[in-house]
N, C-alpha and C positions, 0 to 999 in steps of 0.2 A: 420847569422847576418853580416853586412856588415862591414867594415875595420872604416869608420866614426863613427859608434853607437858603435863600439868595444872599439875605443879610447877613448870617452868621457867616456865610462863607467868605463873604467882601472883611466882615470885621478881624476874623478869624487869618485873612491870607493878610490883613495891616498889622497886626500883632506879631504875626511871625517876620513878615518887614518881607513878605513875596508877591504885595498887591501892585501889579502894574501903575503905575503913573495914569493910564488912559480913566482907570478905576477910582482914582483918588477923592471925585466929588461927590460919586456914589455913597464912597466908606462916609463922609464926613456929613453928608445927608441921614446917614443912617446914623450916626453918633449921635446926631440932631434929636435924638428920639427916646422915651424913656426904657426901649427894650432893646436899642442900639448900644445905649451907657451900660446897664445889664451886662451884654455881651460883652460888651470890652474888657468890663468889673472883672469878668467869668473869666476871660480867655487871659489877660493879663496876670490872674492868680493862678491861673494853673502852669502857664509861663514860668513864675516865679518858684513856684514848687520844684515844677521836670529841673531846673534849673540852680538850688538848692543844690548842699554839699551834703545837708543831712539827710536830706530825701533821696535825689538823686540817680544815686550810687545803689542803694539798697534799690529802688523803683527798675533800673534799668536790667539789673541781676535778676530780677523778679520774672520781669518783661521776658527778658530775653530766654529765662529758663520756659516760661508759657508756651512763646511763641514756637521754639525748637521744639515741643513735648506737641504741641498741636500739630505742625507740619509734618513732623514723624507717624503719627497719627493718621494723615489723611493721605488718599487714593492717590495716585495720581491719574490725570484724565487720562481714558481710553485713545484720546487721538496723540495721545503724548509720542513724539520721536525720540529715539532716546539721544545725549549730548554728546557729541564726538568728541577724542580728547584734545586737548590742545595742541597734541603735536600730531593730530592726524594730517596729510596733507587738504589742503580746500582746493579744488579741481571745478570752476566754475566751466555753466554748460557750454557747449560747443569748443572749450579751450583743448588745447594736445596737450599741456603739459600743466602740473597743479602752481599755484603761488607758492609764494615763497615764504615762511614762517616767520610769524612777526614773533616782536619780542616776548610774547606772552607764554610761546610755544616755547622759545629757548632757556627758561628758568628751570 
């Protein structure tokens, strides 16, 4: 991974508040910097927008209409198993008899 894609990811996971601790002198080395502060500028405004009442709401209905219209859209892969339902019984290998259905099966 290259030194550019490193930094925006370090400043990028401090902005969402998911950078490790172990990571933290990294981010503030890279703040240290005039393409560091950039990022911050960048990633903290658009924070501020997703996060907005007025943006938001409209952005996510948007979003979310895209992403459903894309996935409907696409293949799915050829080695695809298809998903059992929830309440099929799960029978791991070598066992005589299946598990027992968790609560997810009993809704």
């Amino acid at each position: 991974m290259d030194t550019h894609t490193r930094l925006h990811e370090t400043i990028s996971a401090l902005a969402d508040g998911e950078l490790a601790a172990s990571e933290l002198e990294l981010a503030f080395a890279a703040l240290d910097t005039d393409e560091g502060r950039q990022a911050w500028n960048a990633y903290r405004h658009i924070g501020d927008v997703l996060r907005s009442e007025q943006c938001g709401h409209a952005l996510s209905a948007q979003f979310d209409a895209r992403l459903a219209s894309r996935l409907a859209a696409e293949a799915a892969p050829a080695h695809a198993e298809p998903l059992l339902p929830l309440s099929a019984p799960i029978v791991p290998p070598g066992a005589a008899e299946p598990l027992e259905a968790g609560p997810l099966a009993q809704r």
